[in-house]
Short mmCIF file of the C-alpha atoms (twelve columns), coordinates in Angstrom:
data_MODEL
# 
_entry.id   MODEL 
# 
loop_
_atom_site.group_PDB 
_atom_site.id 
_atom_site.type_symbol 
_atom_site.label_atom_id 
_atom_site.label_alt_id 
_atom_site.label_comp_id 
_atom_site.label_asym_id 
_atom_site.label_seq_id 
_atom_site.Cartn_x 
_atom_site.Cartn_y 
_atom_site.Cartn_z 
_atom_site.pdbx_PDB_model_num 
ATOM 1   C CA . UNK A 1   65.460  42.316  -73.729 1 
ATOM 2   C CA . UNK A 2   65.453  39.238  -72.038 1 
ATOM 3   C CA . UNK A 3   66.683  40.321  -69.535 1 
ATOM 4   C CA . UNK A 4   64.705  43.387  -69.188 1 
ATOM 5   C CA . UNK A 5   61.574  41.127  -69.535 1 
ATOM 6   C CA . UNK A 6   62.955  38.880  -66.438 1 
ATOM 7   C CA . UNK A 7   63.393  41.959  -64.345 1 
ATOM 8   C CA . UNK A 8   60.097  43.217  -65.423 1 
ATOM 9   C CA . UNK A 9   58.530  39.704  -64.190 1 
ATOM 10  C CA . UNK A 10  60.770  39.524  -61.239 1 
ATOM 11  C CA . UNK A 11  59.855  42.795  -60.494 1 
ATOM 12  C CA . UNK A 12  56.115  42.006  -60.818 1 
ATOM 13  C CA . UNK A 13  56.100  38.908  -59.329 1 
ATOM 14  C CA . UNK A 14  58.512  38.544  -56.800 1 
ATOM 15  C CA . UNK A 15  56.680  40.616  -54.440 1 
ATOM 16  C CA . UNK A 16  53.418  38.790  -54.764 1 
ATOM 17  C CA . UNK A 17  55.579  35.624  -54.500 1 
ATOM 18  C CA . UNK A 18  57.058  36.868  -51.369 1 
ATOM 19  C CA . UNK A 19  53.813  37.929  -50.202 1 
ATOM 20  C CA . UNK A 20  51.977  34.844  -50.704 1 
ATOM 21  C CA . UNK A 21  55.387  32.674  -49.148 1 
ATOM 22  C CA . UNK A 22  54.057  35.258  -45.667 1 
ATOM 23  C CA . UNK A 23  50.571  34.442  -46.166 1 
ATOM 24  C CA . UNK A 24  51.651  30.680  -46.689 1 
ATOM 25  C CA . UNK A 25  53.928  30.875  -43.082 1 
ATOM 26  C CA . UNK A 26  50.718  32.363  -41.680 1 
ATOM 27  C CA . UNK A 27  48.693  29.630  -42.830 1 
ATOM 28  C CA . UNK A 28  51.162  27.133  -41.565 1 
ATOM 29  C CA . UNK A 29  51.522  28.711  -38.295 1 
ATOM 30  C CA . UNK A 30  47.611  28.825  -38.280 1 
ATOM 31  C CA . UNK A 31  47.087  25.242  -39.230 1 
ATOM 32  C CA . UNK A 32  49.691  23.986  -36.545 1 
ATOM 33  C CA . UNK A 33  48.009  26.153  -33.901 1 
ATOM 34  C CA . UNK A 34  44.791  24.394  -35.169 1 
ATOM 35  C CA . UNK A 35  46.400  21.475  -35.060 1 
ATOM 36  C CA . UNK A 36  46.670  21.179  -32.158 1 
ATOM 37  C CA . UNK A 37  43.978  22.454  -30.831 1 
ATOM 38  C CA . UNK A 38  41.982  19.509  -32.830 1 
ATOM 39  C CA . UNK A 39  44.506  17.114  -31.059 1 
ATOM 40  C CA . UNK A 40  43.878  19.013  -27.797 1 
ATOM 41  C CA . UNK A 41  40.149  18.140  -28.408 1 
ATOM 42  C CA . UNK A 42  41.126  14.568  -29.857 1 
ATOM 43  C CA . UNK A 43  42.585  13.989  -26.079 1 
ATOM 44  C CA . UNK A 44  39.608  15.832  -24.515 1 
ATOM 45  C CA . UNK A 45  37.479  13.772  -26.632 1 
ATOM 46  C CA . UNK A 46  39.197  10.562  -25.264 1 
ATOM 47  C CA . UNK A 47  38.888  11.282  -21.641 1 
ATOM 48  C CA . UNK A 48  35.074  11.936  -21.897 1 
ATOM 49  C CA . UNK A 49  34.712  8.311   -23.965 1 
ATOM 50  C CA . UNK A 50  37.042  7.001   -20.935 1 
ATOM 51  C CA . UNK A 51  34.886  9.188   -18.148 1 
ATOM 52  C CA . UNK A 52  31.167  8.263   -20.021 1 
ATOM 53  C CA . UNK A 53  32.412  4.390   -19.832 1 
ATOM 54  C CA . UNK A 54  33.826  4.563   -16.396 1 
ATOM 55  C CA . UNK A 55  30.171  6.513   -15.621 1 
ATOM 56  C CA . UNK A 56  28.309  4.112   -17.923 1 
ATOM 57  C CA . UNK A 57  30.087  1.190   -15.855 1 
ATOM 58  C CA . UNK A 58  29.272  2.643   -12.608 1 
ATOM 59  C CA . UNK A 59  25.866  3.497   -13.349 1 
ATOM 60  C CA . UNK A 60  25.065  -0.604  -14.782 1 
ATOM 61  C CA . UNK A 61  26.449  -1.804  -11.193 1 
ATOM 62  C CA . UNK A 62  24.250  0.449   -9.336  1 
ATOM 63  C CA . UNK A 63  21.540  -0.416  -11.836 1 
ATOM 64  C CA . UNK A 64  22.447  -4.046  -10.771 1 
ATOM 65  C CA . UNK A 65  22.716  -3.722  -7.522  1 
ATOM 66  C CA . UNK A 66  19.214  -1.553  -7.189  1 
ATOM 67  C CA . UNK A 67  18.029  -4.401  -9.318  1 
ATOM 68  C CA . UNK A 68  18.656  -7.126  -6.848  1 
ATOM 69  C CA . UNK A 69  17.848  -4.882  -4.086  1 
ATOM 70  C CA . UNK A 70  14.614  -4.353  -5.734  1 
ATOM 71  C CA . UNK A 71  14.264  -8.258  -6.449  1 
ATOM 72  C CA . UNK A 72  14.524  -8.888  -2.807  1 
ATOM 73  C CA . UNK A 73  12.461  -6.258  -1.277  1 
ATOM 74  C CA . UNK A 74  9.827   -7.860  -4.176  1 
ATOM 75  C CA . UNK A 75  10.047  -11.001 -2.871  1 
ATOM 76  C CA . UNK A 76  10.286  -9.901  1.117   1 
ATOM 77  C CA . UNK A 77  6.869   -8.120  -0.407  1 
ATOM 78  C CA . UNK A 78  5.763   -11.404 -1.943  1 
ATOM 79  C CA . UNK A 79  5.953   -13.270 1.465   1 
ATOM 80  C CA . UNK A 80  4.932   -10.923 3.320   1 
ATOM 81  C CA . UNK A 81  1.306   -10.802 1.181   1 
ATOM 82  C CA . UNK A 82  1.455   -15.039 1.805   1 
ATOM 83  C CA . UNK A 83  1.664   -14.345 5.284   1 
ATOM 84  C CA . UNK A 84  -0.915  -11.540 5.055   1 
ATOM 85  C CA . UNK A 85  -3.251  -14.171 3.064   1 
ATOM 86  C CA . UNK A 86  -2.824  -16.995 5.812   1 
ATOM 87  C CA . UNK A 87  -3.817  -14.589 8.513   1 
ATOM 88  C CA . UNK A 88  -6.671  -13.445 6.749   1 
ATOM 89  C CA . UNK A 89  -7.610  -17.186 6.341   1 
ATOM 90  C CA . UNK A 90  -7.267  -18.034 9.978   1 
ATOM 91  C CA . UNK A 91  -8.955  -15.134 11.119  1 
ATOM 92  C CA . UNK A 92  -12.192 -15.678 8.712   1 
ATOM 93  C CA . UNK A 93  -11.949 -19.629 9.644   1 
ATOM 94  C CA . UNK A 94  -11.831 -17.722 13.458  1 
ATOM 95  C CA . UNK A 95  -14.822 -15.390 12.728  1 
ATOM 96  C CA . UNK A 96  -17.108 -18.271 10.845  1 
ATOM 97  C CA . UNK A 97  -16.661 -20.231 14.305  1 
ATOM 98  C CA . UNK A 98  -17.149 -16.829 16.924  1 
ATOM 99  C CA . UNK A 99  -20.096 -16.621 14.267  1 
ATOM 100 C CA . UNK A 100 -21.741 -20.107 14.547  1 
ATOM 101 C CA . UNK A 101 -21.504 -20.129 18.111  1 
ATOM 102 C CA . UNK A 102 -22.975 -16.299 18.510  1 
ATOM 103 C CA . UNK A 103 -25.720 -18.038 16.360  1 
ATOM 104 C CA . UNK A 104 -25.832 -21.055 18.540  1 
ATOM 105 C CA . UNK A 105 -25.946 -18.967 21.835  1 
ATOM 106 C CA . UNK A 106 -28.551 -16.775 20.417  1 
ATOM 107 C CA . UNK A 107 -30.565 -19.764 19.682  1 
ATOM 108 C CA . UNK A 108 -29.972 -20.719 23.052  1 
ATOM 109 C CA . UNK A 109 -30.927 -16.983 23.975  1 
ATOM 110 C CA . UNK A 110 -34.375 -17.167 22.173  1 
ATOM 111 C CA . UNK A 111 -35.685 -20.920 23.060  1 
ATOM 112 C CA . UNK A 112 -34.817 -19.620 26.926  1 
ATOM 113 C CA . UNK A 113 -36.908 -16.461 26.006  1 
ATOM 114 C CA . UNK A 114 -39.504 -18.801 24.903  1 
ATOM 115 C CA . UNK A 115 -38.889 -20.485 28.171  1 
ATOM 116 C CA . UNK A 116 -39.483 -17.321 30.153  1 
ATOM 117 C CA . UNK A 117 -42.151 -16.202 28.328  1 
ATOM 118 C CA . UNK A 118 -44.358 -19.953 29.000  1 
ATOM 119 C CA . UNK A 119 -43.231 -19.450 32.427  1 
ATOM 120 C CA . UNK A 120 -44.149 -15.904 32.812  1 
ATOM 121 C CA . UNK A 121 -47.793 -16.707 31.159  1 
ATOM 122 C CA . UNK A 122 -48.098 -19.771 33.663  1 
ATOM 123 C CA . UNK A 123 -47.230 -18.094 36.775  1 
ATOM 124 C CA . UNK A 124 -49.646 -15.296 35.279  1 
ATOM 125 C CA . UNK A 125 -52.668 -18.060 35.316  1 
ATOM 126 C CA . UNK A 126 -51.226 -19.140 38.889  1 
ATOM 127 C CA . UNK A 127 -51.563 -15.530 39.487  1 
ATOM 128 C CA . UNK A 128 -55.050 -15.306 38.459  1 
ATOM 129 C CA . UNK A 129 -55.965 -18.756 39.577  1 
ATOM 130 C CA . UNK A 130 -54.093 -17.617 43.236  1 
ATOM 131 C CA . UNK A 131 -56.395 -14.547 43.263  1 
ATOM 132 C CA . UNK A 132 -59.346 -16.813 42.375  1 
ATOM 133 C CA . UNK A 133 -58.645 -18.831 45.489  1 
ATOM 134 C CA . UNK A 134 -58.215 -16.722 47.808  1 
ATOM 135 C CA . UNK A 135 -61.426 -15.053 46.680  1 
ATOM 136 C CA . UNK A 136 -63.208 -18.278 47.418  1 
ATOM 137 C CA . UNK A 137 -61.239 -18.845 50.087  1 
ATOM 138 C CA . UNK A 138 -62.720 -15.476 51.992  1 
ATOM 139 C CA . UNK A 139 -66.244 -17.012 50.462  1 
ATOM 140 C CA . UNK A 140 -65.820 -19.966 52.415  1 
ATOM 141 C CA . UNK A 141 -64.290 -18.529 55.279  1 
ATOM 142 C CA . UNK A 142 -67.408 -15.470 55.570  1 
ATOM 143 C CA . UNK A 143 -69.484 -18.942 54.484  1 
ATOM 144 C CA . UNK A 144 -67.821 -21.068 57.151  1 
ATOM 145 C CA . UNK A 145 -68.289 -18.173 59.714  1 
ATOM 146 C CA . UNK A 146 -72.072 -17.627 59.045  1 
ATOM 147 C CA . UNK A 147 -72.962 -21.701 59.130  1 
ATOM 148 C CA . UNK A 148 -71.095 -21.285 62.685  1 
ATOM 149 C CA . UNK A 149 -73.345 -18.455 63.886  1 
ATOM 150 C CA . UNK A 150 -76.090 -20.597 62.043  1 
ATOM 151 C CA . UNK A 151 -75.238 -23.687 64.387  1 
ATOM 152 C CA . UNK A 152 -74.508 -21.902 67.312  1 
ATOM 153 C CA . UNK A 153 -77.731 -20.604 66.925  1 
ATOM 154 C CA . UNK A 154 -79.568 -23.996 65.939  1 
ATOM 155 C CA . UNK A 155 -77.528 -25.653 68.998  1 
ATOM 156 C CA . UNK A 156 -78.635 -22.840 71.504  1 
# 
């Protein structure tokens, strides 16, 4: 009977045993594949850390280099602005002067004017005074002329 009830187990469990030892090969086989397909990706994995450094390195020296390139053309900026200043100091010391002698000339301009317009009013009154004289002068003449005729007459 013990026997009978080991061939009875055997016979029950054997096959489940066997069964399960297939299902555990698959599993194996599965996990290797897996395996190494995680140690695939663990490689993977390493190259893009070594790739994202090697780009991380690459893109601080061109953030470097930009940077100084940037300092420089700041301070080429900065000197040319001083340079910009100075002119525009020069030329508004420039334009005060142009301006003090445009006021000085136009000054000169307007006391001349003044000038003109005394002389113009002067030879005006010579003008009238002229025309006064010669007025007087064709009284004295027509005058002179008559006391002639006068005298001639008298005398003859």
């Amino acid at each position: 009977m013990k026997d009978n009830l080991i061939d009875a187990i055997k016979e029950a469990l054997l096959p489940e045993i066997r069964e399960l030892k297939q299902i555990t090969i698959k599993i194996e086989s599965r996990m290797e594949e897996m395996s190494l397909r995680i140690g695939d990706t663990n490689t993977q994995i390493i190259e893009l850390r070594k790739e994202m450094r090697e780009t991380n390195r690459r893109i601080d020296n061109v953030r470097e280099e930009l940077t100084e390139k940037i300092d420089l053309q700041t301070a080429r900026i900065d000197e040319t602005n001083k340079r910009i200043d100075n002119v525009r100091e020069e030329l508004s010391e420039k334009i005060d002067l142009q301006t003090a002698r445009i006021d000085m000339t136009n000054r000169r301009i307007d006391d001349l004017s003044g000038r003109i317009d005394n002389l113009s009013e002067t030879v005006a009154q010579f003008r009238e005074d002229f025309a006064e004289f010669k007025a007087r002068e064709k009284i004295i003449e027509d005058i002179l002329k008559r006391v002639g005729r006068l005298e001639s007459k008298v005398i003859a």
